[in-house]
N, C-alpha and C positions, 0 to 999 in steps of 0.2 A: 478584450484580448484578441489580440491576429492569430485566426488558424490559417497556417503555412500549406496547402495542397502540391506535392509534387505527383504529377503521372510521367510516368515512360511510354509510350509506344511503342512495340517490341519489333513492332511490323515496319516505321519509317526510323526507327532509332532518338524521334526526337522525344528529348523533356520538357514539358511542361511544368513552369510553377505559377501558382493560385495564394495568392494573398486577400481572405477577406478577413470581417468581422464575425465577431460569434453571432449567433442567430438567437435570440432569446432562449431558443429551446435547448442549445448547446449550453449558455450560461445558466439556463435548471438544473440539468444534467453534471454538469461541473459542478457546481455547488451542494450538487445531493449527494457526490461520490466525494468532496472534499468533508464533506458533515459524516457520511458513513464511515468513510479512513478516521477519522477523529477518534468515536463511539468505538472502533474496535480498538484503537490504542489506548481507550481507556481502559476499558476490558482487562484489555493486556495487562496493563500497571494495575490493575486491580488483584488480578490475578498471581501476580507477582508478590505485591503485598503482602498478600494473605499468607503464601506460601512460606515467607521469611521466616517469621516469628516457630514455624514447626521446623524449618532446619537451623535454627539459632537452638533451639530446644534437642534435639539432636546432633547436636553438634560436627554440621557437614553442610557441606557449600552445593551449590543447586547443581554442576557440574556434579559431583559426586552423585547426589539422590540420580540424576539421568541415567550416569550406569549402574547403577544400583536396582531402578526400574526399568533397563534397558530402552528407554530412550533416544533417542538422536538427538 
């Protein structure tokens, strides 16, 4: 992947831009926070799952239970 570097220099007004390669340590890094987003959006969907089946059973859509427990 190209990471794109723009600097400004606020002092001469010029931009700089920097096109290099990722650096191994960059594409770790990427890949651990691309595996981590994953793992919470399973979570999520997990989460959600679960919840369905008690407001099918109660008969109220997850909007409702939010004001109902004062949630956002």
């Amino acid at each position: 992947m190209k990471i794109i570097e723009k600097e400004f220099n606020v002092i001469t007004g010029e931009t700089t831009i920097t096109e290099r390669d990722e650096t191994p340590v960059e594409i770790e890094a990427r890949a651990k926070r691309e595996e981590e987003r994953a793992e919470e959006q399973a979570e999520l969907q997990a989460r959600v799952a679960a919840r369905q089946p008690i407001l099918d059973r109660l008969g109220i859509t997850e909007e409702e239970a939010r004001i109902l427990l004062g949630g956002n």
